[in-house]
C-alpha positions as CSV (number, residue, x, y, z in Angstrom):
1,X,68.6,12.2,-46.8
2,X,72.3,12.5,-47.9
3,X,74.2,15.5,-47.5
4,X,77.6,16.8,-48.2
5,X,79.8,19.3,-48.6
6,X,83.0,20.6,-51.7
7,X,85.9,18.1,-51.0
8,X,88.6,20.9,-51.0
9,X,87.3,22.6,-48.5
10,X,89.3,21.8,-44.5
11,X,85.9,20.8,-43.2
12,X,84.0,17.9,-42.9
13,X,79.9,16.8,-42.2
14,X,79.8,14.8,-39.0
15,X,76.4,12.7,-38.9
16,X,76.7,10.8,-36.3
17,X,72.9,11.7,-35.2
18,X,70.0,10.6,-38.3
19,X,69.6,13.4,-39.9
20,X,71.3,15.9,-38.2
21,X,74.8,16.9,-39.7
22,X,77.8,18.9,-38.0
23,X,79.9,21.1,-40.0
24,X,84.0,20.5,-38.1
25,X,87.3,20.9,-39.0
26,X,89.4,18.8,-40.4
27,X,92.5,20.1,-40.4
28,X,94.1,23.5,-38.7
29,X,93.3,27.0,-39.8
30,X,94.5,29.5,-40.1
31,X,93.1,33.0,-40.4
32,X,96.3,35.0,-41.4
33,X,96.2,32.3,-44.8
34,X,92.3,32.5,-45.3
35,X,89.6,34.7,-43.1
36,X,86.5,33.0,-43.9
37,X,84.7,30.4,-45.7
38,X,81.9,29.5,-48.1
39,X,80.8,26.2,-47.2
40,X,78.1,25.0,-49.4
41,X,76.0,22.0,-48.1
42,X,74.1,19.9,-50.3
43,X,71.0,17.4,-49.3
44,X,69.4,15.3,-51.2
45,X,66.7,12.4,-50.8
46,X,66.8,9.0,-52.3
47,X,63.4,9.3,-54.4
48,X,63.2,8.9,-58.2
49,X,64.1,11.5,-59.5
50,X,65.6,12.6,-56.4
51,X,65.0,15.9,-55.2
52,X,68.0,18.2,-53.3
53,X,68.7,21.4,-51.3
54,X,71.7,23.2,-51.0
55,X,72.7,26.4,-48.2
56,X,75.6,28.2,-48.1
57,X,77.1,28.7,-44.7
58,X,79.7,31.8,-44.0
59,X,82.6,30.1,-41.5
60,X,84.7,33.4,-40.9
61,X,88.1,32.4,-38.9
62,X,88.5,34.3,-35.3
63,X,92.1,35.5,-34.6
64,X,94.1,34.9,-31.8
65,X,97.4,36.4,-31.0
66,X,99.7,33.8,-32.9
67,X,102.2,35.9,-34.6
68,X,104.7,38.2,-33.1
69,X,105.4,41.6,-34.6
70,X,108.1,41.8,-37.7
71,X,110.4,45.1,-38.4
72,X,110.6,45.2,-42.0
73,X,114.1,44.7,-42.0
74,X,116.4,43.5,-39.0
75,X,119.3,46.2,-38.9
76,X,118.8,49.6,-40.1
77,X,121.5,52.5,-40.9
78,X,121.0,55.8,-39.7
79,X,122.8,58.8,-40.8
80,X,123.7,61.7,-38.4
81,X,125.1,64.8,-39.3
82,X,127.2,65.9,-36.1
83,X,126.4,68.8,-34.1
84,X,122.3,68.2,-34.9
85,X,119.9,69.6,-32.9
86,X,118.5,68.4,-29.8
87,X,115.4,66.6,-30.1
88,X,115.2,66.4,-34.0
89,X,114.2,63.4,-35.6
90,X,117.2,61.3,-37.0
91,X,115.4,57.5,-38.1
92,X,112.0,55.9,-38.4
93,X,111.6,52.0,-37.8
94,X,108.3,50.3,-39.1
95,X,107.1,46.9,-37.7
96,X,103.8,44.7,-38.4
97,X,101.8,42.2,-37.0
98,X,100.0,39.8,-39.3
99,X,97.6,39.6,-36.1
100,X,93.7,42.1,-36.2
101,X,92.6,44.4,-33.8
102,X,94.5,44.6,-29.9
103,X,96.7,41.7,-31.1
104,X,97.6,43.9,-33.7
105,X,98.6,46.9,-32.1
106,X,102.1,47.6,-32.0
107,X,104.4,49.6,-29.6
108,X,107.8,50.3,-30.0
109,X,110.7,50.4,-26.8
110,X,114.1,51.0,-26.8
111,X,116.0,48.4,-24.9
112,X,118.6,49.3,-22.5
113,X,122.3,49.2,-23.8
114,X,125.1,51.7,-22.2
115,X,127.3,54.0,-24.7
116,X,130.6,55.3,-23.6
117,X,129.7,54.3,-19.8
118,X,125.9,56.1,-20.1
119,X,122.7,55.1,-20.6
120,X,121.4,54.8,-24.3
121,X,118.4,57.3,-22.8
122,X,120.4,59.8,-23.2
123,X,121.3,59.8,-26.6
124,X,118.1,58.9,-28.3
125,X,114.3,58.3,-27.6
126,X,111.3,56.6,-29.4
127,X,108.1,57.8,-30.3
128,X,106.4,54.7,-28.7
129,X,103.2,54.7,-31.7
130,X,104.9,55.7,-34.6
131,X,108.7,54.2,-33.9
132,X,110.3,57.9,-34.7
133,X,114.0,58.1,-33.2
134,X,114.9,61.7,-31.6
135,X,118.2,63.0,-30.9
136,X,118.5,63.5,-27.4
137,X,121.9,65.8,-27.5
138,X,124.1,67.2,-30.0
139,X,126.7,64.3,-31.5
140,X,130.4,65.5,-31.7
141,X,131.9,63.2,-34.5
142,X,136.0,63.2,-33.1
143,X,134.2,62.1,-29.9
144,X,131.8,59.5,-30.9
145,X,131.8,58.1,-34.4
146,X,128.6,56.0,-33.8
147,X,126.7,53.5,-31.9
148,X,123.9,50.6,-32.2
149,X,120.7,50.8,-30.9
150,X,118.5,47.9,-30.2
151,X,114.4,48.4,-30.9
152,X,111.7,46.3,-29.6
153,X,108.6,46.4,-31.2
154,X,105.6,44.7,-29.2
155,X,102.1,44.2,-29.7
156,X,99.1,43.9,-27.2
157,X,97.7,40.4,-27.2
158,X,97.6,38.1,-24.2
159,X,100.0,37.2,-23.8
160,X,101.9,39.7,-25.6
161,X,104.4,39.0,-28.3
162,X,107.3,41.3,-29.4
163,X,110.0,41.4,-32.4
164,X,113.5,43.3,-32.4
165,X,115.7,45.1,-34.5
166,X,118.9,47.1,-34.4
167,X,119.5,50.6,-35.7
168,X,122.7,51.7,-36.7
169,X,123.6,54.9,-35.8
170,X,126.8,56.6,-38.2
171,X,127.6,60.0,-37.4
172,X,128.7,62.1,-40.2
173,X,131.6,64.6,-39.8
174,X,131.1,68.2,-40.2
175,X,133.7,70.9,-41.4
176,X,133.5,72.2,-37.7
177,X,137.3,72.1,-37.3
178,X,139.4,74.7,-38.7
179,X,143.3,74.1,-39.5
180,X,146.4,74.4,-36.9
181,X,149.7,75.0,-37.4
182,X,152.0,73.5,-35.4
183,X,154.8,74.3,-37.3
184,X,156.6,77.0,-37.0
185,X,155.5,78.4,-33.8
186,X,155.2,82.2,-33.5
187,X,157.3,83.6,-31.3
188,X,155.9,87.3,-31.2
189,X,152.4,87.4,-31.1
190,X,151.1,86.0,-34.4
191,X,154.6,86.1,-36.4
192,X,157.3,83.8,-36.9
193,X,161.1,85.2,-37.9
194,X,163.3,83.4,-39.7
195,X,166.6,84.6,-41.3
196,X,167.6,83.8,-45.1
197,X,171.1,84.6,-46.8
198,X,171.1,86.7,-49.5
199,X,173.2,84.6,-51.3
200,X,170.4,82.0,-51.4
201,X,170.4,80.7,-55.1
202,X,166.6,79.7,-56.3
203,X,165.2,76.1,-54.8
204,X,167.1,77.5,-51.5
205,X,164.1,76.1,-48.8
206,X,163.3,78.7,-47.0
207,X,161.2,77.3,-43.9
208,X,158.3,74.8,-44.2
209,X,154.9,75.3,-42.1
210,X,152.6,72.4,-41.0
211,X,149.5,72.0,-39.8
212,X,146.9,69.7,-38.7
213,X,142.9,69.4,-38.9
214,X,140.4,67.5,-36.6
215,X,138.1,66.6,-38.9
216,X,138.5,63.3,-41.4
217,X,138.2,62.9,-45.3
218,X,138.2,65.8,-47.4
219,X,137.0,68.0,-44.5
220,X,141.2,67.3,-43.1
221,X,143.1,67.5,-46.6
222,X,144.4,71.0,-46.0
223,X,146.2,73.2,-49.1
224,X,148.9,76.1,-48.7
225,X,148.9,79.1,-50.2
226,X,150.9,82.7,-49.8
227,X,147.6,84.7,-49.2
228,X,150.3,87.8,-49.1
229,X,153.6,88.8,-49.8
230,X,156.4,91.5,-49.8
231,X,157.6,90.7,-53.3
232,X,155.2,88.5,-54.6
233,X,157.7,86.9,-57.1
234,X,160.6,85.8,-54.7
235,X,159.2,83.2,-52.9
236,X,156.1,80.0,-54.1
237,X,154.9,77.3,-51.5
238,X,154.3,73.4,-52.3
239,X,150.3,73.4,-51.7
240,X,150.6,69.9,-50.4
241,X,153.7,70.0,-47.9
242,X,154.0,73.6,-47.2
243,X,157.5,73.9,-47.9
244,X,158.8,77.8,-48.7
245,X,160.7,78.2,-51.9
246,X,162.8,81.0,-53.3
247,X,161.9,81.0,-57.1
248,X,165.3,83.7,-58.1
249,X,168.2,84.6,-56.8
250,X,167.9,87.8,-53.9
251,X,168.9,90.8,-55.5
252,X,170.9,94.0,-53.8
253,X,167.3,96.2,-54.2
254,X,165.3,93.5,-52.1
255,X,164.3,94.4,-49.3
256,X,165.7,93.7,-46.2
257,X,162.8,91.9,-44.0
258,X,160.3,90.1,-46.5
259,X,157.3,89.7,-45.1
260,X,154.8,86.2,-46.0
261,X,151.1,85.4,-45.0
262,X,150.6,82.0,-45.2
263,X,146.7,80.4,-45.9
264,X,146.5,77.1,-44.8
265,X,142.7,75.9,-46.3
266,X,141.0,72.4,-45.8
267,X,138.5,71.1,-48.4
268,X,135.3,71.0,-46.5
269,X,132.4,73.2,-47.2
270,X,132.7,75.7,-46.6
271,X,136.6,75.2,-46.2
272,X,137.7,76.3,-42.9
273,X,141.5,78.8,-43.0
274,X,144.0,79.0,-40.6
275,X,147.1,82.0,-41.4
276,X,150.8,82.5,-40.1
277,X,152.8,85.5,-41.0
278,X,156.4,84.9,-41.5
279,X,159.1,87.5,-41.5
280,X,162.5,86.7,-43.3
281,X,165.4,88.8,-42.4
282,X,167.7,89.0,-45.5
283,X,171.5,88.7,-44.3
284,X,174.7,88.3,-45.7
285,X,174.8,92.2,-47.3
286,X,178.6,94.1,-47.7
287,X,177.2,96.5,-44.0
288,X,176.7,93.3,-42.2
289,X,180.0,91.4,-43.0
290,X,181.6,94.9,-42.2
291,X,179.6,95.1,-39.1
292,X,180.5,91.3,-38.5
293,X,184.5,92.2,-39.1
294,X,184.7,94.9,-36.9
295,X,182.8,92.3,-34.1
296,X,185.9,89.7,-35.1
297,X,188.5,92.5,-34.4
298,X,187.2,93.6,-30.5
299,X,186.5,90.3,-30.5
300,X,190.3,89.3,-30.9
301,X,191.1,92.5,-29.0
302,X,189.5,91.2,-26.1
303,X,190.9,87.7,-26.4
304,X,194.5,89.4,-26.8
305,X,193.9,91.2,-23.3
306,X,192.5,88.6,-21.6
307,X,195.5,86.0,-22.3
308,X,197.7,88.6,-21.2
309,X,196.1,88.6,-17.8
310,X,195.8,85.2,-17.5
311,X,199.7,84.6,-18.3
312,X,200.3,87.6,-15.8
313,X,198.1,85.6,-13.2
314,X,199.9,82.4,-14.4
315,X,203.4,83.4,-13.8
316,X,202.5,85.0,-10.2
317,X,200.9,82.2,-9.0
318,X,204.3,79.8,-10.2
319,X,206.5,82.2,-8.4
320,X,204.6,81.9,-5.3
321,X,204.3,78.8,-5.2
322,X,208.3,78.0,-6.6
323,X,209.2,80.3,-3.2
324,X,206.8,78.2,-0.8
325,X,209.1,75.2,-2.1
326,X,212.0,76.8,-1.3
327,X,211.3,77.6,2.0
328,X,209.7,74.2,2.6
329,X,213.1,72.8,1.1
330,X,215.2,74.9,3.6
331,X,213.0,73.7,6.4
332,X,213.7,70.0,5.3
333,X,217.5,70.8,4.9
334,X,217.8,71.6,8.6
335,X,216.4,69.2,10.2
336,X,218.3,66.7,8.2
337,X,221.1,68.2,9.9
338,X,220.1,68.1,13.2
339,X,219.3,64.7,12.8
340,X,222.8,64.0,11.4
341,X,224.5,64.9,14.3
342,X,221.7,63.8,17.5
343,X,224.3,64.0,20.3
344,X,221.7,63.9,22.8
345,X,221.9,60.1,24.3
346,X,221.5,58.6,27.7
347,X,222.6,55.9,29.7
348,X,221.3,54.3,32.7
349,X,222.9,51.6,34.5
350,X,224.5,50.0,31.3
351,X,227.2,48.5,33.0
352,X,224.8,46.2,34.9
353,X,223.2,44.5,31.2
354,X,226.6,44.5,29.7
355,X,230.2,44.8,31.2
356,X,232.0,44.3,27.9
357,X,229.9,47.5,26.3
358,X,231.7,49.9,25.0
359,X,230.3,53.3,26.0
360,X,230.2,55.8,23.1
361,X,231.8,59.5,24.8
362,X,228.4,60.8,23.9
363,X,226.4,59.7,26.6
364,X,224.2,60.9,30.0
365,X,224.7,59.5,33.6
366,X,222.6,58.8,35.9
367,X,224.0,58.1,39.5
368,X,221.5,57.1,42.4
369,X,218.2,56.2,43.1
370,X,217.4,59.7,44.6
371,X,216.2,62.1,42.0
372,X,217.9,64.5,44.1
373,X,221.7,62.8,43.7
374,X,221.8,62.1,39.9
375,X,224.4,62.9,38.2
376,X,224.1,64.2,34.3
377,X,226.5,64.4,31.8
378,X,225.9,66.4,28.4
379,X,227.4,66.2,25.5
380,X,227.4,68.1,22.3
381,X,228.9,67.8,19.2
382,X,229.3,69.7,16.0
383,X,228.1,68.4,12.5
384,X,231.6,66.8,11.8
385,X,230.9,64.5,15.3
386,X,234.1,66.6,17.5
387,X,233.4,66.8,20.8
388,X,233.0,70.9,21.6
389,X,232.1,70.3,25.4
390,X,231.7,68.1,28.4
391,X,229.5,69.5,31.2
392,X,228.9,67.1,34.3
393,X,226.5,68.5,36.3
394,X,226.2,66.7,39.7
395,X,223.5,67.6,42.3
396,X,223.1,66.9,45.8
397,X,227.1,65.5,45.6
């Protein structure tokens, strides 16, 4: 008896036994390319004719965990509209296994990863069966504009096999920030004054406002607008840089303050609106120069009195002090004099250094070692050096 089996198929008949046959691989399989098999065996005898037999054997391929799961693509892109609610769903990730049954069964994990010096817990979570992403706090775009998160999808063979993928996280902006302006600042509550001539000819810039938004794109490009106006046809506004016009010249009837309302609007939606209310004080009129006239004249009036006291204080204060150098003049005089004529000498013993000395008549003796027998002479003279007086005083003689 012969027997054998199709040539295409990845088996083989083994007979190493007469007439017994095994059925064994030849090559590997694999179940994930074909399940099963159909192997037909065919026997037949060497009679004339011969005679066969054929039976179909089922070969089904048993699965072992050989494949790890596979995301259907490896980064995703989220999109998060800021300020969403807590706990909402915001992305889905879907992952397969090529595997059947437990080494087939998925779960999905975030990995650990820090944002902004926290854990990645706290922004999102993962529905471990069905890999939905949930919020896990309200995202503020001018804070955080977006972040990555890493997904792990793994199945439940042994031993277990697991497949990532990254999830990009883009948070959207919201219109949630309404204009500032920073320019001009009011002063009084909510208004701003500024002054404007009347003899402002049209084009005259008036004042310019500014103002800034925290928001990005079209939700920052702001617009101005005069939302209201005392005469509605003096003044227009640039709607892109805010600078104040005048469109004619101010006329006599104007009035006097003009008061503007300026709308600064962003383009969001709905657009966000910030105001400013400007008051312009018209000046320059025929009552005000009058006004600023008679201000020049007390003015000058007061400058005209108060040089007079100051040349008054001046010329005092030269006097006295022309008179202390007179005095101190005087003073320096006299003792100049004195000096001139310093008749007060004294001698002691000068005929012992010098015989041949001549003595000058203005002179003092002193005779004897005993305080109590000196002998003093005085002289004095006048300022044209005459002798007036010759006093010898002797004591103890």
């Amino acid at each position: 008896v012969d027997c054998e089996i199709p040539n295409d198929l990845p088996f083989k008949l083994d007979s190493s036994l007469n007439n017994y046959y095994r059925l064994v691989t030849r090559e590997t399989l694999d179940r994930e390319r074909v399940s099963s098999y159909n192997v037909t065996v065919v026997c037949g005898d060497a009679g004339n004719p011969p005679l066969t037999s054929n039976k179909t054997v089922l070969v089904e391929v048993s699965d072992i965990n050989d494949h790890p799961p596979q995301f259907t693509q490896p980064v995703y892109t989220a999109y998060v509209m800021e300020n969403n609610v807590i706990g909402a769903s915001i992305f889905t990730v879907t992952a397969l296994d090529q595997d059947l049954n437990r080494n087939a069964h998925l779960s999905y994990f975030i990995l650990e990863t820090q944002i902004q010096g926290m854990s990645i817990s706290t922004y999102v979570s993962i529905n471990s069966h069905s890999g939905v992403i949930f919020s896990q706090r309200s995202f503020d775009y001018e804070h955080l504009k977006g972040f990555q998160v890493q997904v792990q999808a793994r199945d439940s063979g042994i031993p277990p096999l697991s497949g990532n993928a990254s999830v990009d996280v883009m948070i959207l902006d919201q219109n949630d920030n309404a204009p500032v302006i920073v320019h001009p600042l009011p002063e009084f509550g909510s208004t701003v004054l500024e002054t404007i001539s009347r003899h402002a000819e049209p084009g005259y810039l008036v004042a310019k406002v500014s103002a800034t938004d925290g928001d990005t794109g079209q939700n920052a490009r702001l617009s101005y607008q005069i939302c209201q106006a005392t005469d509605a046809g003096l003044f227009t506004i640039s709607p892109d840089t805010g600078e104040i016009w005048t469109i004619r010249s101010i006329r006599k009837n104007d009035a006097a303050k003009q008061r503007l309302v300026i709308c600064v609007k962003d383009d969001g939606s709905p657009p966000l609106t910030a105001t400013v209310a400007i008051v312009l004080s018209l000046v320059g009129n025929d009552r005000q120069m009058l006004s600023d006239v008679n201000n020049l004249s007390e003015g000058a009036r007061f400058a005209s009195g108060t040089s007079f006291y100051l040349v008054i204080t001046l010329g005092i204060t030269s006097s006295v002090f022309l008179l202390i150098l007179i005095i101190l003049a005087i003073k320096v005089h006299r003792n100049s004099s004195l000096g001139a004529c310093g008749c007060f000498t004294a001698r002691n013993s000068l005929h012992r250094a010098n015989r041949s000395l001549q003595i000058p008549p203005n002179y003092v003796e002193v005779f004897g070692g005993d305080p109590l027998s000196q002998g003093f002479r005085y002289d004095s003279c006048s300022s044209s050096h005459s002798v007036k007086r010759d006093v010898r005083l002797s004591n103890g003689g």
